[in-house]
N, C-alpha and C positions, 0 to 999 in steps of 0.2 A: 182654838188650837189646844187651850190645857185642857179642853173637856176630851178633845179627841186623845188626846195622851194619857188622858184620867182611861180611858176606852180601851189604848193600845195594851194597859198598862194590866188591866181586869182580863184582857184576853191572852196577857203573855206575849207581846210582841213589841214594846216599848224600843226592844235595840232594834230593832229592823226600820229601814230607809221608809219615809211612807209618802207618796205623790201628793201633795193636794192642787187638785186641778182648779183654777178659775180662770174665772172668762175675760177676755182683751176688753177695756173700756175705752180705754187710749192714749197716747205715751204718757202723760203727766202721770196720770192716773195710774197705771201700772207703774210707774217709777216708784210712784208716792206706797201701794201695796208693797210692792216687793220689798221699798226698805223696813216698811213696819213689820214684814214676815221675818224678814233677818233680824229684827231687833230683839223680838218674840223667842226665835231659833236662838239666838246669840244671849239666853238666862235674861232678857228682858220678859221676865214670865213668872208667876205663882210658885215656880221650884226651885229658881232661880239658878237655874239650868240647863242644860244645849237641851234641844228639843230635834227629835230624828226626821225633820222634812225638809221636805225640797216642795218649792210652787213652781206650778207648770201654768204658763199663761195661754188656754186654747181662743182658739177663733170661733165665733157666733155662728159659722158657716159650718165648720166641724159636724154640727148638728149632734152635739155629745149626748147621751140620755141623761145623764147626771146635771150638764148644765140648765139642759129641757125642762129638768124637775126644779131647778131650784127658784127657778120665776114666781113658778103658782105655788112655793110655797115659802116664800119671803113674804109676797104680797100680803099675806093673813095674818103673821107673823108680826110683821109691821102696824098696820091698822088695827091690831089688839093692844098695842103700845101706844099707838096716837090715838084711838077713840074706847079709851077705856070702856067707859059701858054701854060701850052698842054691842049689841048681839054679831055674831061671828063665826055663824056654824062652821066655815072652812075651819079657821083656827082651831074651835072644841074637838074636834074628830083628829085634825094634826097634833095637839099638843098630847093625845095619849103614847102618841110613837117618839117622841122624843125622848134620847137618854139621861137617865139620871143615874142608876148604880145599880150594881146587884144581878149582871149576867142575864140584862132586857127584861128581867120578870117584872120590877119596879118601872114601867118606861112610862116616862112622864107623871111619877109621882115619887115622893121619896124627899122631896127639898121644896123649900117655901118658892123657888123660882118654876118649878114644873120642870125642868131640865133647860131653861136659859139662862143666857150669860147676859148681864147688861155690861155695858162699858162707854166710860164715858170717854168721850172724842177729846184726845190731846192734840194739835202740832207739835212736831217736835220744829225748832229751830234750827237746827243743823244735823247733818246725819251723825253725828256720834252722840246725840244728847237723846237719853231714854224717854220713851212715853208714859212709864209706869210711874 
C-alpha cells in the first residue's frame, strides 16, 4: 500500500479515495486483512500517515479480471522468494513490469528490491497494538 501511495503520489492523485479490491478468503481471514488495512490507513505506515483507501472484499465468483490476474502472478512471485536459484522465466518477464519510480520508464529497475516490498509477518495481539 505505501508503494501504491509512492504511485498515487508521482501521478498527482495522492488526495483522491482509492478502491483496493481483494478477494473473500473467509471470515477470520478477512477480519484479520481488514484490520491490518486499517492499521496501515490509520499512519501505521512509512509516512506515518492516513493513507486515501478503502478495501473492498469481492467474491471469487465475481470473476474480476484484476483478481483473475493476480493468481498467476503471485505464484512466480512467491517461488522466486522460496527457491532462490531456480530458474523462473514467469518471474524474469514479470519482474520488468513492476513499479519502482520515475513515471513507468524505470519499471522494475531503479532499487536493490526490483520494485518489491518484503515485510516481515507480525500478529498483532489486540487490535489497537501496531504491526510496524
Amino acid at each position: 500500500m505505501e508503494t501504491l501511495f509512492d504511485f498515487l503520489c508521482e501521478k498527482g492523485q495522492e488526495h483522491l479515495l482509492t478502491h483496493v479490491i481483494v478477494e473473500r478468503r473467509g471470515s477470520k481471514e478477512d477480519d484479520e486483512l481488514e484490520l491490518e488495512f486499517c492499521r496501515m490507513c490509520d499512519r501505521a505506515n512509512k509516512f506515518r500517515s492516513p493513507l486515501p483507501f478503502d478495501i473492498i472484499f469481492g467474491d471469487k465468483k465475481v470473476n474480476s479480471n484484476g483478481l483473475q490476474l493476480a493468481d498467476p502472478v503471485a505464484r512466480p512471485v512467491g517461488m522466486s522468494l522460496v527457491k532462490r536459484g531456480q530458474e523462473n522465466r514467469a518471474f524474469d518477464a514479470l519482474k520488468r513490469k513492476f513499479y519502482c519510480s520515475g513515471e513507468g520508464r524505470t519499471s522494475g529497475q531503479g532499487s536493490k528490491t526490483g520494485g518489491l516490498k518484503f515485510i516481515r509477518h507480525q500478529k498483532a495481539k489486540s487490535p489497537d497494538e501496531r504491526t510496524l
